[in-house]
C-alpha positions in Angstrom: 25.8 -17.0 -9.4 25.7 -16.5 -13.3 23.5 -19.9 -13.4 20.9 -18.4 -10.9 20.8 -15.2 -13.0 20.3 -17.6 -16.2 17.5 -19.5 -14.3 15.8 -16.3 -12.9 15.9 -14.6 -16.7 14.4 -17.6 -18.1 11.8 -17.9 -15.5 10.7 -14.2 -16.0 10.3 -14.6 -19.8 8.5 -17.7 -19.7 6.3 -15.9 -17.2 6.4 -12.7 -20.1 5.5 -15.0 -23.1 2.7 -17.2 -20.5 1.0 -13.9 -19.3 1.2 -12.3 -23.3 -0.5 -15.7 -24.6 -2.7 -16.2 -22.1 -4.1 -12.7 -21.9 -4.4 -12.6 -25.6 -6.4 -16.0 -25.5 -8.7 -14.4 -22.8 -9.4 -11.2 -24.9 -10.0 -13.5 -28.3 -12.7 -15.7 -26.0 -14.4 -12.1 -24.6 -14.6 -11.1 -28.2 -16.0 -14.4 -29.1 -18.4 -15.1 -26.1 -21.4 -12.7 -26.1 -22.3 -11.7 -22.8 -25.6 -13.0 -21.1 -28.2 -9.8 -19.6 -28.7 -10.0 -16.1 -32.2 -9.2 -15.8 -33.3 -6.6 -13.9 -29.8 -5.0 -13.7 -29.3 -2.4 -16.7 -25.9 -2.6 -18.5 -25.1 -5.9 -16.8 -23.8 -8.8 -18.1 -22.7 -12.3 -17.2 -19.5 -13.4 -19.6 -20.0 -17.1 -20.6 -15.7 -17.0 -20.7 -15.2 -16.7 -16.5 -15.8 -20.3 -16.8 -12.3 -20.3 -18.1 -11.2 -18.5 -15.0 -10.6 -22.0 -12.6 -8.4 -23.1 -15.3 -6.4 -20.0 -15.8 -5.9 -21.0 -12.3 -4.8 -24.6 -12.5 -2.6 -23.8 -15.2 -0.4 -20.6 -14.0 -1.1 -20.4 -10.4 -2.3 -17.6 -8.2 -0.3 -14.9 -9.6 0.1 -15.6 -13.4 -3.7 -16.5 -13.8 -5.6 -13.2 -11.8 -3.1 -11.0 -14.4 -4.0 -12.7 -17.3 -7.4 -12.3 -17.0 -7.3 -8.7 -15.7 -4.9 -8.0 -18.8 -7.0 -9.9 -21.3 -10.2 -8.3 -19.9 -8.8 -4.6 -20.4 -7.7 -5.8 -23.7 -10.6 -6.4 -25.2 -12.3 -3.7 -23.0 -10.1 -1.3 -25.1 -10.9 -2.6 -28.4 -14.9 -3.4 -28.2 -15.8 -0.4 -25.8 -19.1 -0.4 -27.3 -19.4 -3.9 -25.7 -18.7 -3.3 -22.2 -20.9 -0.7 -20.0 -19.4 1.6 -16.6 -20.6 -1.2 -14.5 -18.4 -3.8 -16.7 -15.1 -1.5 -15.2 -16.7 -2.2 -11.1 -16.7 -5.6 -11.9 -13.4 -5.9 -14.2 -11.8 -7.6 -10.7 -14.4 -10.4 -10.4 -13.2 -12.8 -13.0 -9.6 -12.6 -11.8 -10.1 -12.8 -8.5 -12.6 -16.2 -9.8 -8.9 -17.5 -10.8 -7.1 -16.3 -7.3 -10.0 -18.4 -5.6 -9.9 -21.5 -7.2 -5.6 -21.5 -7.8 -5.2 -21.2 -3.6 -8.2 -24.1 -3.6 -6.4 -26.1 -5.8 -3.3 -25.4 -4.4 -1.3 -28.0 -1.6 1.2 -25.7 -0.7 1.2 -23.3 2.3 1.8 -19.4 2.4 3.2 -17.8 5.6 2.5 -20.8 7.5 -0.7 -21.6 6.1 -2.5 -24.1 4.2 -3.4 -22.1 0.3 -7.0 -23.1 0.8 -7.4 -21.2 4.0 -6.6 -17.9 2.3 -9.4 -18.8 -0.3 -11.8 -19.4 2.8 -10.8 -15.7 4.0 -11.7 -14.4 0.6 -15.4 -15.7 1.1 -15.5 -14.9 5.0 -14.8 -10.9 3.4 -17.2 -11.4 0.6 -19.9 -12.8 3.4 -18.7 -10.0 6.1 -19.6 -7.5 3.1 -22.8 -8.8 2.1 -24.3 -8.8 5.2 -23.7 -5.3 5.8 -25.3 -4.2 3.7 -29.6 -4.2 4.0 -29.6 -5.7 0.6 -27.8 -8.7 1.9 -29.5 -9.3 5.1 -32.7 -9.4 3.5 -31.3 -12.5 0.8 -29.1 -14.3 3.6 -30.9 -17.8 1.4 -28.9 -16.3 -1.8 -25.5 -17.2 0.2 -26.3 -20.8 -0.1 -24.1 -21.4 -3.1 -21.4 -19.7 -1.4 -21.7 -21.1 2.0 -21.8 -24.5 -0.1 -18.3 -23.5 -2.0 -16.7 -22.8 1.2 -17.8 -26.2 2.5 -16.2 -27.6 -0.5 -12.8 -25.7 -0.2 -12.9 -26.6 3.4 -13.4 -30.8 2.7 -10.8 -30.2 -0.5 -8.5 -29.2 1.7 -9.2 -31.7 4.5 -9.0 -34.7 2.5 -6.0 -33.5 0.8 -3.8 -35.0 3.3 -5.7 -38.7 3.4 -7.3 -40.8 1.1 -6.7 -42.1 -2.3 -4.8 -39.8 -4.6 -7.2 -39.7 -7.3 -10.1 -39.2 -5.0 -8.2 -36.2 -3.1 -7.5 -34.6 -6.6 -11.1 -35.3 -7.4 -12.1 -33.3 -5.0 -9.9 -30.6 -4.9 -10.6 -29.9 -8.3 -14.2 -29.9 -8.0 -13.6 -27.5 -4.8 -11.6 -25.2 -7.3 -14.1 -24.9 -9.8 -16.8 -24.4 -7.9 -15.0 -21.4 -5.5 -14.3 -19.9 -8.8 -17.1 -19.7 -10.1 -19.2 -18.7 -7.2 -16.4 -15.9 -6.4 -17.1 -14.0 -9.5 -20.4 -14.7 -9.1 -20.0 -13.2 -5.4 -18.0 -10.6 -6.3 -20.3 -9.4 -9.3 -23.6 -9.6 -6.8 -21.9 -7.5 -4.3 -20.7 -4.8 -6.8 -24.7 -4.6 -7.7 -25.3 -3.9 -4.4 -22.5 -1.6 -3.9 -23.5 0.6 -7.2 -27.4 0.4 -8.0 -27.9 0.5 -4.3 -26.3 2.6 -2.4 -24.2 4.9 -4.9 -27.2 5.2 -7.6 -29.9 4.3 -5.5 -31.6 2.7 -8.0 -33.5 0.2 -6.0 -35.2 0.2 -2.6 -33.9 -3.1 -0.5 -37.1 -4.7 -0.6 -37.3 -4.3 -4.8 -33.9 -5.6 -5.3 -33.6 -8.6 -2.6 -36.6 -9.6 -4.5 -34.8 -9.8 -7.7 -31.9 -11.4 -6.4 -34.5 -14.1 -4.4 -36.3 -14.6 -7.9 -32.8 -15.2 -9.2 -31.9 -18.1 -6.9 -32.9 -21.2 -9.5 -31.4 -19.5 -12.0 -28.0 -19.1 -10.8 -27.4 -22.5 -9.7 -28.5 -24.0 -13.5 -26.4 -21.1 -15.0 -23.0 -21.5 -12.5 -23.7 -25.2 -12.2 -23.5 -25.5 -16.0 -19.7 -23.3 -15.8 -18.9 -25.8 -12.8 -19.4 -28.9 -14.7 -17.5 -27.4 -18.1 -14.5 -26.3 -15.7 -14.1 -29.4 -14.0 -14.1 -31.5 -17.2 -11.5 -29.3 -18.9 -9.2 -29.0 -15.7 -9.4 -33.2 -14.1 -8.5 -33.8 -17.8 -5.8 -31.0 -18.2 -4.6 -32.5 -14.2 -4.6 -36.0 -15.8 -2.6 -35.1 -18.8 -0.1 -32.5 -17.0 0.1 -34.0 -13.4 3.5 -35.5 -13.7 4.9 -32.8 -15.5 6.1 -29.0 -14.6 3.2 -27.3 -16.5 0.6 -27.0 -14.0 1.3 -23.9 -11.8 -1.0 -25.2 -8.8 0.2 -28.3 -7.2 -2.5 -30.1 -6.6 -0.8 -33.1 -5.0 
């Protein structure tokens, strides 16, 4: 009995000192990274740093990873207040929830019976429920490309992961994880503009703001495909390097 107690403290303040680092790391990056204007959108801005948020996931998992960005976000929220805008707070979820997305895609294990990946489908099947209910989002169903294409992704990442060469399956997966990451911020920050300077502002009339986010198409594919490709170099290498040890939180084989 004493040993398990022993085991669980340490766990807990390895989790402690991983979620203070990491957090700290995130704010440090935020305060580094300017933020990109999303034209068209007043006060909004894309952060260069949620590229960071599929390796957040790799590395702690799919609890240790969403907290450490939320914390880190709020930290440097707090200390650069002039930096952030009201909308910044609406969308203070995206980037973590970036993290959850790619972890469970990552991810071999199962929860409550089921395969991680699945759970990372249901998070886009939501997003994509969401979006299409609102007049905004039936009138750009082409914008849902890059998501539709992630969820094909998660779905052949998690297919494969039971055949095929390991390398190959890990290739994959990994690619899948960065790329549902990516594109769930990027979901999860589209819907918010929606949510906000459409129907609670009412800044926009549907036809005025599907066309901005139709003129936006080409450049959200160079923009996320550019995060993609950083993500997935930083996190096959960190797999390589780590995948025989006990430091990477998702199991990817």
């Amino acid at each position: 009995m004493n040993s398990e107690i022993q085991r669980a403290a340490r766990k807990l303040s390895l989790d402690v000192a991983l979620l203070a680092s990491f957090s700290s790391l995130y704010m440090v990056v935020l305060k580094m990274l300017p933020g990109i204007p999303a034209i068209g959108f007043p006060g909004v801005k894309i952060e260069i740093a949620v590229a960071l948020s599929p390796i957040y996931g790799l590395i702690l998992g799919h609890v240790l990873g969403p907290a450490s960005l939320l914390i880190g976000t709020l930290m440097a929220m707090t200390l650069l207040p002039g930096k952030y805008t009201l909308f910044n707070y609406v969308t203070i979820f995206a980037a973590p929830l970036g993290a959850l997305t790619s972890s469970l895609t990552f991810d071999q294990g199962r929860m409550l019976g089921l395969p991680k990946w699945v759970y990372a489908v249901g998070i886009y099947g939501a997003m994509l429920a969401i979006w299409y209910a609102t007049d905004v989002g039936r009138l750009t169903a082409i914008f849902t490309m890059y998501y539709v294409a992630a969820v094909v992704l998660v779905i052949a990442g998690g297919i494969a992961g039971s055949s095929g060469g390991r390398i190959g399956r890990s290739t994959l997966k990994i690619l899948a994880g960065c790329a549902s990451g990516i594109f769930a911020d990027h979901f999860y920050g589209s819907l918010a503009a929606i949510i906000v300077f459409r129907h609670m502002l009412g800044s926009f009339d549907p036809e005025a703001m599907a066309a901005w986010y139709l003129a936006a198409i080409p450049v959200v594919g160079i923009e996320r495909g550019l995060m993609i490709v950083f993500s997935f170099a930083v996190a096959f290498n960190l797999y390589l390097l780590l995948r025989k040890s006990r430091y990477l939180r998702a199991r990817v084989e």
